[in-house]
C-alpha positions, -999 to +999 in steps of 0.1 A: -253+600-279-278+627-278-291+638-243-328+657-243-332+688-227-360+671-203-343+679-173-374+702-157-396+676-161-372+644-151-373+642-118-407+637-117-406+603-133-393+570-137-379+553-164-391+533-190-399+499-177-398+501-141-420+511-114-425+518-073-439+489-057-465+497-032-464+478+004-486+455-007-470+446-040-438+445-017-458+419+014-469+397-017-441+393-030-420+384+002-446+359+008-446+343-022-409+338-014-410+327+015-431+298+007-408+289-022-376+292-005-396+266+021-404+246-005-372+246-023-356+237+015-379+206+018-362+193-012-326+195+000-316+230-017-304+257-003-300+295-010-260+314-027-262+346-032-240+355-063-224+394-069-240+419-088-208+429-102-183+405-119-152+412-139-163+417-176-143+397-187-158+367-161-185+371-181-174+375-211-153+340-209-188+322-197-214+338-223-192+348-251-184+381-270-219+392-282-230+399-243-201+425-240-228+448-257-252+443-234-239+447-203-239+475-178-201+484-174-181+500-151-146+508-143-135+503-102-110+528-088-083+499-098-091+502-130-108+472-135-136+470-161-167+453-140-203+445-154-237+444-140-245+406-143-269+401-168-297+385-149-295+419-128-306+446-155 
């Protein structure tokens, strides 16, 4: 892997494909889920909230080999390999 020398001029920006959301970006947004997650409660659902992290091979076993590639990894201080779930990145 090579590494640019940018490092002068790095701090200054983001990277490619994400942005800062301004308050009102942020406002519409909640809104928007609020009304959906009202909706979605009128119809008998209700909200999980899921981990960011799973054990890579979780993931592995549910999506198949190919995804290994993709994924974020990361080793906890077990030694553990984790991943950043797919949906997530």
């Amino acid at each position: 892997m090579r590494i640019r020398n940018t490092q002068a001029a790095r701090w200054r920006h983001l990277p490619a494909g994400v942005r800062d959301q301004t308050a009102d970006d942020v406002a519409r947004r909640r809104g928007l889920e609020g009304r959906l997650q009202e909706l979605f409660a009128r119809w008998g659902y209700a909200e999980v909230a899921t981990p960011t992290l799973e054990f890579l091979e979780t993931l592995v076993q549910g999506a198949g080999p190919a995804i290994a590639d993709r994924l974020l990894k990361l080793v906890d201080s077990g030694g553990e390999v984790l991943a950043l779930r797919p949906e997530m990145s």
